[in-house]
Residue frames as qw, qx, qy, qz and C-alpha x, y, z in Angstrom:
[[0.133, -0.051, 0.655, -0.742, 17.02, -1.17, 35.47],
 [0.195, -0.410, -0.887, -0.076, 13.52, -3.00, 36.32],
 [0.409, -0.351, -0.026, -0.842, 10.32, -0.52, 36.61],
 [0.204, 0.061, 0.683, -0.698, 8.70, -0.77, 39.81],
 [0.292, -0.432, -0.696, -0.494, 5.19, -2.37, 39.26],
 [0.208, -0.066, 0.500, -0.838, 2.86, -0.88, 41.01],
 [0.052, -0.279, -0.949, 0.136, 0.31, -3.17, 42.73],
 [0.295, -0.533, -0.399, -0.686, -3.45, -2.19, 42.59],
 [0.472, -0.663, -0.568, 0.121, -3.63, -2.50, 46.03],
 [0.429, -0.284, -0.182, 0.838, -1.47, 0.49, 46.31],
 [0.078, 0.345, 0.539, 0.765, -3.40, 2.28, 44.09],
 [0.534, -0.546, -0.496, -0.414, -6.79, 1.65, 46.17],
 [0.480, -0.093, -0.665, 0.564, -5.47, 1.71, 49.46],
 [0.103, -0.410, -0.389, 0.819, -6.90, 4.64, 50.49],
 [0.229, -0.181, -0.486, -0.824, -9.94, 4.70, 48.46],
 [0.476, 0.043, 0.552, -0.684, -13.01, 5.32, 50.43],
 [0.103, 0.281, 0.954, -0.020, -15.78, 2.13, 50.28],
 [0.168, -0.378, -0.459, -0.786, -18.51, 3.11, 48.36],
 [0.529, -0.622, -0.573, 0.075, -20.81, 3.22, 51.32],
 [0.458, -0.523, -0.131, 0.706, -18.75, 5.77, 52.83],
 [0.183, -0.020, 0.499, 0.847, -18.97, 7.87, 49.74],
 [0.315, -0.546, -0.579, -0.517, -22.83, 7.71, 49.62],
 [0.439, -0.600, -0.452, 0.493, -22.90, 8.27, 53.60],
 [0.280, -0.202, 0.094, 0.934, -21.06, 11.63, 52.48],
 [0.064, -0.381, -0.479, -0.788, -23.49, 12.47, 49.82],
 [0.410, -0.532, -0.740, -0.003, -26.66, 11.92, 52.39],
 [0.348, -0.540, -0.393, 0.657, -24.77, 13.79, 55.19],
 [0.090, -0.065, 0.263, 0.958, -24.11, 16.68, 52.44],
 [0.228, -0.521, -0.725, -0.388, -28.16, 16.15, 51.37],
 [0.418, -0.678, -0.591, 0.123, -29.37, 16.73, 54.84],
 [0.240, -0.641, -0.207, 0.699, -27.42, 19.86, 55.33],
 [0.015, 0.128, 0.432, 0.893, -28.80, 21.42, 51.80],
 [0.292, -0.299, -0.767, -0.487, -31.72, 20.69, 52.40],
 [0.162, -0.487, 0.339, -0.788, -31.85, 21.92, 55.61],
 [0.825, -0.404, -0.374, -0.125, -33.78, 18.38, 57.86],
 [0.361, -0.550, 0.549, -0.515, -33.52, 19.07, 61.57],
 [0.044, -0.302, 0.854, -0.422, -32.78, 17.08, 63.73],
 [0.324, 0.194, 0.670, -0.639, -35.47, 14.92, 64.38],
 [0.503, 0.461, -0.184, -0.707, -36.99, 14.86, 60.70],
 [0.846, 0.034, 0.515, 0.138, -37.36, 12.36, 58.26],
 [0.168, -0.271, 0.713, 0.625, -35.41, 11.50, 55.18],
 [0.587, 0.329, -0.419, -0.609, -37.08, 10.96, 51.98],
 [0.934, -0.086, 0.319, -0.138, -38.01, 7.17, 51.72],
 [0.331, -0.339, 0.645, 0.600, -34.70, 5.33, 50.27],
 [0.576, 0.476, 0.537, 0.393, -36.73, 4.67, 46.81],
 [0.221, 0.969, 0.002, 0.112, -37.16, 8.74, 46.52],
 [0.625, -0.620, 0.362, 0.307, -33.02, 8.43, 48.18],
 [0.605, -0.045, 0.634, 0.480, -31.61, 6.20, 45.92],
 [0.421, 0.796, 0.359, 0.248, -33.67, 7.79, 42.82],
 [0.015, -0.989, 0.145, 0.024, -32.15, 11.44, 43.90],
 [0.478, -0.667, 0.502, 0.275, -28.47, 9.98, 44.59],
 [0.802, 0.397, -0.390, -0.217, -28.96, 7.48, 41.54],
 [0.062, -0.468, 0.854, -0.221, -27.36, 4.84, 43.58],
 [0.502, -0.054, -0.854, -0.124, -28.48, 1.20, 44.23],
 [0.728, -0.592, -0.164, -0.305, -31.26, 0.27, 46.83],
 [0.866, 0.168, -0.313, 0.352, -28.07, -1.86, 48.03],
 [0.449, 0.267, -0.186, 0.832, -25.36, 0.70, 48.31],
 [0.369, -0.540, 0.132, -0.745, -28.05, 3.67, 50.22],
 [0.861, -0.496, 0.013, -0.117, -29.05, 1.01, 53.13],
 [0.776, -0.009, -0.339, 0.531, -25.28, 0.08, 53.88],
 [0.186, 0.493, -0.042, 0.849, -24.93, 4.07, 53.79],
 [0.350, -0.616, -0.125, -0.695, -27.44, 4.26, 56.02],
 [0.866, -0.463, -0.122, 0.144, -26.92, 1.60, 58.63],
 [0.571, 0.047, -0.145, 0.807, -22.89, 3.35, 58.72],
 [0.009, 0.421, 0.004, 0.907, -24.34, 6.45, 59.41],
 [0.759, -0.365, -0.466, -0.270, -26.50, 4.76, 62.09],
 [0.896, -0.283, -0.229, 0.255, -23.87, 3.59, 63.85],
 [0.445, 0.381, 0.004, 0.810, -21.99, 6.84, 63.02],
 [0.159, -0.470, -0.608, 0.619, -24.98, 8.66, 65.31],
 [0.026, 0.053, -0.225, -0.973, -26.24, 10.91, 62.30],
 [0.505, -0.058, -0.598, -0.620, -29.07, 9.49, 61.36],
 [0.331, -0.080, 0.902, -0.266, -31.67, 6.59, 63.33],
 [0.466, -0.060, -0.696, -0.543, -34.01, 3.76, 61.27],
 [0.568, 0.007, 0.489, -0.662, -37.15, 3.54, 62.89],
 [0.157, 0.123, 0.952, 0.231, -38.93, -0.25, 61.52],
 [0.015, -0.679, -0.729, -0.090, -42.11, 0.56, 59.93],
 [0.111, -0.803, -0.405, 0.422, -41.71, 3.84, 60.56],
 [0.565, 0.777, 0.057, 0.273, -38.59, 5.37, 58.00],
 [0.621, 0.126, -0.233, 0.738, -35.08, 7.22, 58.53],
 [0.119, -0.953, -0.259, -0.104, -34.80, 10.25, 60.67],
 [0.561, 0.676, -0.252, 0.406, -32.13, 12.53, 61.58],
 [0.637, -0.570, -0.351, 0.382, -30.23, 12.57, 65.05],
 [0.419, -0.699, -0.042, 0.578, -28.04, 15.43, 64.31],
 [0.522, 0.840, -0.084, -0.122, -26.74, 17.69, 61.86],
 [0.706, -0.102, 0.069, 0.698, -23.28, 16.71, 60.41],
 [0.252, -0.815, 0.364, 0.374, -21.03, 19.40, 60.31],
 [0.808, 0.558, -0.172, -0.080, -19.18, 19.45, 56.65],
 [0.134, 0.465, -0.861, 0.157, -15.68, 18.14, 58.57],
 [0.429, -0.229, 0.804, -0.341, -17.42, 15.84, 60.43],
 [0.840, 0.211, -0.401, -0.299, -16.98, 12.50, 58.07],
 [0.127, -0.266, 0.933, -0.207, -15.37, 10.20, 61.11],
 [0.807, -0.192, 0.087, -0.552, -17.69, 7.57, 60.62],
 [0.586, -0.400, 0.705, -0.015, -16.71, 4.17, 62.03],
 [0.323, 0.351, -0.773, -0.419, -14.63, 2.27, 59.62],
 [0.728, -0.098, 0.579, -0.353, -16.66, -1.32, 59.56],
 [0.638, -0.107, 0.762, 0.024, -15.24, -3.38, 56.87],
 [0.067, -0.003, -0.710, -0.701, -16.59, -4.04, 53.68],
 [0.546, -0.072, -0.325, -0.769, -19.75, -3.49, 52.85],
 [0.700, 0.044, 0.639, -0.314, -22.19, -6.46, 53.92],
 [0.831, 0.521, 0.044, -0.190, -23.75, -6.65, 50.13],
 [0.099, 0.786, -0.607, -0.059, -19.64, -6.72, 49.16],
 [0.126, -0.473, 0.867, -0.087, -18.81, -9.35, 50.96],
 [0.838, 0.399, 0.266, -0.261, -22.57, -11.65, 49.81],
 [0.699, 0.595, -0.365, -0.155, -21.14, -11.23, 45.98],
 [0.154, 0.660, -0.732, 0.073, -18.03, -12.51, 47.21],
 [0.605, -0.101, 0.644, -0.456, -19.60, -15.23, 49.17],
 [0.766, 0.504, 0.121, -0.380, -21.76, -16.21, 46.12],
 [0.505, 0.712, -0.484, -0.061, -18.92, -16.44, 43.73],
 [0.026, -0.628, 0.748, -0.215, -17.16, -18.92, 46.37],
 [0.499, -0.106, 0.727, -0.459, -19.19, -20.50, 48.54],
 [0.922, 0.334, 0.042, -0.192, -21.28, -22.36, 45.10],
 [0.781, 0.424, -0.452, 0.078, -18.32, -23.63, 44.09],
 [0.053, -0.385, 0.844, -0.370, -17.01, -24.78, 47.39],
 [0.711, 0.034, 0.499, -0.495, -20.29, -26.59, 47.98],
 [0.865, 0.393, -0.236, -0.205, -20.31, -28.28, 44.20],
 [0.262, 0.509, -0.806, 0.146, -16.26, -29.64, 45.61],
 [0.328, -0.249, 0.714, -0.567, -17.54, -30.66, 48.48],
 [0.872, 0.176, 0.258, -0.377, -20.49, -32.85, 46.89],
 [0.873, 0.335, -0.303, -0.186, -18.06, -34.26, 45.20],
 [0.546, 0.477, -0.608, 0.324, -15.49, -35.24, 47.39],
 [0.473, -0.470, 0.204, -0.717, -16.90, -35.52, 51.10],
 [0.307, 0.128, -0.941, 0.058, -16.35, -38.04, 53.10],
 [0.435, -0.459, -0.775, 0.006, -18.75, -39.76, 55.68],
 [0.499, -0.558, -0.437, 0.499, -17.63, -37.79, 58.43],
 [0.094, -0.125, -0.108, -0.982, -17.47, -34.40, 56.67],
 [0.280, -0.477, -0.537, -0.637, -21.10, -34.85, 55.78],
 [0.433, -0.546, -0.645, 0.314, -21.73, -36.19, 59.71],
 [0.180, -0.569, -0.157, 0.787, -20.17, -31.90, 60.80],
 [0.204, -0.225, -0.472, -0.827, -22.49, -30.69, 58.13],
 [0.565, -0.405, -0.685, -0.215, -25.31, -32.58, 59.40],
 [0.484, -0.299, -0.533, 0.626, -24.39, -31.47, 62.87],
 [0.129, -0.173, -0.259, 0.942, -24.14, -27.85, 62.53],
 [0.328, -0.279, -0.615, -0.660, -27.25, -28.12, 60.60],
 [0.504, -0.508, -0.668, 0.204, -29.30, -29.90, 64.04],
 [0.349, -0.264, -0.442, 0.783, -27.41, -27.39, 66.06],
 [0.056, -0.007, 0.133, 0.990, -28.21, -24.43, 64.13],
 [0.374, -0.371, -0.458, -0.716, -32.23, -25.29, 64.06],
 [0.532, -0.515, -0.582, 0.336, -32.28, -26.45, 68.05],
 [0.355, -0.514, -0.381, 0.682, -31.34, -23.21, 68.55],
 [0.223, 0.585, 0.520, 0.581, -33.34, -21.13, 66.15],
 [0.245, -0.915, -0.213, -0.239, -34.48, -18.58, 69.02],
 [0.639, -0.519, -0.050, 0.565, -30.86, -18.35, 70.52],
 [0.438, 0.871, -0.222, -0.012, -29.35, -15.16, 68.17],
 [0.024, 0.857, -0.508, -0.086, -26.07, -16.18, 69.34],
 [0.458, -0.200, 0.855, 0.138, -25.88, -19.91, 69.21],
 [0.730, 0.384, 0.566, -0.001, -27.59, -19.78, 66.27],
 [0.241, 0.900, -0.298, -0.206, -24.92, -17.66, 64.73],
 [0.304, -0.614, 0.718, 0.124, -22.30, -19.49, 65.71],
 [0.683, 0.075, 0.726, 0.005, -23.81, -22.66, 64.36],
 [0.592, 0.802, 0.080, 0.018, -25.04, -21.05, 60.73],
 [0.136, 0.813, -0.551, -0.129, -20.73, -20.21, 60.86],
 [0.535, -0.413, 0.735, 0.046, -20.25, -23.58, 61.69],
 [0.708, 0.313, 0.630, 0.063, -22.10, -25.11, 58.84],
 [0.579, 0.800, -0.137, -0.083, -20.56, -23.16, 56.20],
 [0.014, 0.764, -0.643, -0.046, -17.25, -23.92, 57.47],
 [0.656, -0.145, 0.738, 0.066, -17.80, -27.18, 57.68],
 [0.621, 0.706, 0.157, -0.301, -18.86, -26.83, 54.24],
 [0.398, 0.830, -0.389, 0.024, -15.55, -25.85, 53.19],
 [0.645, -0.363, 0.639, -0.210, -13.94, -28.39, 55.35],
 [0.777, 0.128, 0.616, 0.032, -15.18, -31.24, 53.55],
 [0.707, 0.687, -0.157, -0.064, -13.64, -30.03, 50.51],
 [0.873, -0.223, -0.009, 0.433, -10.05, -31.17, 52.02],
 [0.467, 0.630, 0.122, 0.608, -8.91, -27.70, 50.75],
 [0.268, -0.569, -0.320, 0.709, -7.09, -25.23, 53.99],
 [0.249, -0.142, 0.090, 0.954, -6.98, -22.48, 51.41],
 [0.353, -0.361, -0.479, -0.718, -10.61, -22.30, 50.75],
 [0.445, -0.683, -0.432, 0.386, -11.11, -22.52, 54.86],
 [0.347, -0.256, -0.011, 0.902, -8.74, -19.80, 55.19],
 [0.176, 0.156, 0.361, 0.902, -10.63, -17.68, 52.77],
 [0.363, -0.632, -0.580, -0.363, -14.13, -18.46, 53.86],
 [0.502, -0.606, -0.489, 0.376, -13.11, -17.92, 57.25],
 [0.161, -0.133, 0.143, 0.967, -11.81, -14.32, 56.20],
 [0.444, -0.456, -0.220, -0.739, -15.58, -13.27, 54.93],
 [0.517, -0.736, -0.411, -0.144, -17.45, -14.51, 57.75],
 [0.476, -0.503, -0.379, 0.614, -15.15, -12.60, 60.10],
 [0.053, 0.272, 0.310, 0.909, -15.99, -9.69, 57.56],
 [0.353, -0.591, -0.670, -0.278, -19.33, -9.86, 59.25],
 [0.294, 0.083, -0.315, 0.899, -19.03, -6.72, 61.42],
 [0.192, 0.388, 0.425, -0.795, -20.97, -3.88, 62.84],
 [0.450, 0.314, -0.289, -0.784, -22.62, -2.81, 59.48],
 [0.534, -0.173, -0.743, -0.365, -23.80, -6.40, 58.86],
 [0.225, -0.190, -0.794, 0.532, -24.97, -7.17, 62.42],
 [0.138, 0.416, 0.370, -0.819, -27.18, -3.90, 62.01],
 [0.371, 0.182, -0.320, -0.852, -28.42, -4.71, 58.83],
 [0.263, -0.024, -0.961, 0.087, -29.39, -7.73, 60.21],
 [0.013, -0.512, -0.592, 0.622, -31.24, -6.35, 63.52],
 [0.160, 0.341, -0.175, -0.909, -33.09, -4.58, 60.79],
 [0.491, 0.420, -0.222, -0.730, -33.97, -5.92, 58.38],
 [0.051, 0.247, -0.948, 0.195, -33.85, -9.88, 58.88],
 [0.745, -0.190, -0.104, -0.631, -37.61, -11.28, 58.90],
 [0.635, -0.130, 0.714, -0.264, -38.99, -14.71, 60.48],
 [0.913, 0.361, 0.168, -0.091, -39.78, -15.90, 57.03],
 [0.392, 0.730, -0.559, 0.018, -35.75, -15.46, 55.99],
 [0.220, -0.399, 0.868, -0.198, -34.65, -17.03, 59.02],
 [0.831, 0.148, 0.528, -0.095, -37.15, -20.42, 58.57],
 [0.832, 0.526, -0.174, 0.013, -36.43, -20.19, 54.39],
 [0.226, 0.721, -0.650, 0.084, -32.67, -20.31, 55.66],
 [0.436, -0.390, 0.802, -0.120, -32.88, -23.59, 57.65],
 [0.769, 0.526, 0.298, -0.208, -34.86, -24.90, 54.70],
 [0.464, 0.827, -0.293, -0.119, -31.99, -23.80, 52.45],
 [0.320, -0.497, 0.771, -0.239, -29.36, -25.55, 54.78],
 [0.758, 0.004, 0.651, -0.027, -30.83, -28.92, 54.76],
 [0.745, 0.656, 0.115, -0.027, -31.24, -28.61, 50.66],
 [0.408, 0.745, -0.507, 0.150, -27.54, -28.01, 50.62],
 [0.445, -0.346, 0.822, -0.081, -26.70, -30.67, 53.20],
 [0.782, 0.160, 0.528, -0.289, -28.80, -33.17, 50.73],
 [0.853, 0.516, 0.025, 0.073, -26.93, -32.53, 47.65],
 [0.122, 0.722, -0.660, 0.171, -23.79, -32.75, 49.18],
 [0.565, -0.206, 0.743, -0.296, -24.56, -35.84, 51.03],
 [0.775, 0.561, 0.238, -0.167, -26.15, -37.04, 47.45],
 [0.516, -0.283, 0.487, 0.646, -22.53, -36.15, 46.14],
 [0.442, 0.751, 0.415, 0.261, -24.73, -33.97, 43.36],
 [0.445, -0.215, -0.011, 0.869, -22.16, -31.17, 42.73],
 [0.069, 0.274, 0.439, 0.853, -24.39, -29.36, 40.49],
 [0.470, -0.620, -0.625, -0.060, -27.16, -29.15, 43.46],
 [0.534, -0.604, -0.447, 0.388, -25.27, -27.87, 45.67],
 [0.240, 0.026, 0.255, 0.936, -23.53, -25.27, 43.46],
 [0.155, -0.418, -0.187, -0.876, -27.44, -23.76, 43.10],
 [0.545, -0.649, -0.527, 0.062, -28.53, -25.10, 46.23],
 [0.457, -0.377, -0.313, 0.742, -25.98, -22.49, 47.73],
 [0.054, 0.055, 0.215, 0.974, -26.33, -19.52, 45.32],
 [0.245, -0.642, -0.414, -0.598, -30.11, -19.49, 45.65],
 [0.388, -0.703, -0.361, 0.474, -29.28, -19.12, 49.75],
 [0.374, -0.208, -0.110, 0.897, -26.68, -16.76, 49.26],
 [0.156, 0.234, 0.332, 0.900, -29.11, -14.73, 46.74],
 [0.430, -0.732, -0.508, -0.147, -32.22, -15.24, 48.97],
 [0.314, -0.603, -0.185, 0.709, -30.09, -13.15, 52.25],
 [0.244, 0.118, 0.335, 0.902, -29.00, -10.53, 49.45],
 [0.109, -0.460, -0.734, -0.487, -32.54, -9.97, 48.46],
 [0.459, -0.681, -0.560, 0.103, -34.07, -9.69, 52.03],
 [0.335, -0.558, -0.225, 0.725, -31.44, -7.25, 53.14],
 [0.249, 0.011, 0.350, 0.903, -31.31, -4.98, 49.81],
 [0.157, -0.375, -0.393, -0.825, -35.20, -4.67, 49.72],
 [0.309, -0.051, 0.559, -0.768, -36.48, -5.30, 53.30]]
């Protein structure tokens, strides 16, 4: 008789997202420690230092606990508490993978969908590169057409490699892009990110249009690692 393998996804299925796990610790913090309502939190370096966790991993925690109503981030000002949790009360709203998660993953793809693509692009790929690019800096002050467009020009990205299963996949992270990224966004998102990103954009439309594969492979990874950066240390 044949032994049942048992997939790792069964394994993990119902393993809580590290975010959700540090959210716990935080809530469990604030009620040792006794912060009312209405207090502040330690700053996240004295956070992360006390939890030993990544700058990274505490700011997802915190934007899920944000959105969870425990907690509110004030810009310029630090975390404070909205309410006490209660030690049952861990419903916070599932939202996905991580943000930083779904970057690495990004990284690890997206350069090497951009190095195909410089090498195999045709005219009219580059042309819906080149497009979503235009679009995506005419509307630099729209937030929502200039989402849509920054989705368009990665996908075209992946497009112009001639590959559906590397659409398919890309288009699976950006629809990863959920509540918890959206709010770490409306955070923590400067005017100098958003101008170095249309800067970053054209440098990866030029060495894909240049057919330089090796350009565009670090023309993407230094975007992807510039967003990373901005959101992990503000």
């Amino acid at each position: 008789m044949l032994k049942k393998t048992v997939l790792p996804a069964e394994n993990s299925a119902h393993e809580p997202r590290l975010y959700r796990v540090v959210a716990d610790r935080i809530q469990e913090l604030i009620r040792n420690e006794h912060i009312a309502a209405g207090e502040r939190l330690p700053s996240e370096r004295d956070l992360a230092t006390k939890l030993s966790v990544s700058r990274a991993s505490l700011r997802e925690a915190l934007i899920a606990l944000e959105l969870g109503g425990v907690i509110e981030v004030r810009g310029g000002s630090g975390v404070y508490v909205s309410e006490i949790p209660e030690p049952a009360d861990t419903d916070l709203p599932e939202a996905g993978p991580g943000p930083f998660e779904v970057l690495s993953a990004r990284r690890l793809i997206e350069s090497e969908i951009a190095a195909i693509a410089a090498r195999v692009a045709t005219d009219s790929a580059v042309d819906a590169i080149l497009q979503a690019v235009v679009e995506m800096e005419k509307n630099h002050d729209n937030y929502s057409s200039n989402e849509q467009a920054d989705r368009n020009f990665h996908l075209a990205i992946a497009r112009a490699t001639g590959n559906s299963a590397l659409v398919g996949s890309l288009t699976y992270l950006w629809d990863q892009r959920g509540r918890l990224w959206h709010k770490l966004k409306e955070h923590f998102q400067t005017e100098e990110l958003r101008q170095e990103t249309l800067k970053d954009h054209r440098r990866i439309l030029e060495a894909i249009a240049a057919h330089d594969p090796a350009a565009a492979r670090k023309a993407m990874r230094a975007h992807l690692e510039r967003v990373t950066r901005t959101f992990s240390r503000g």
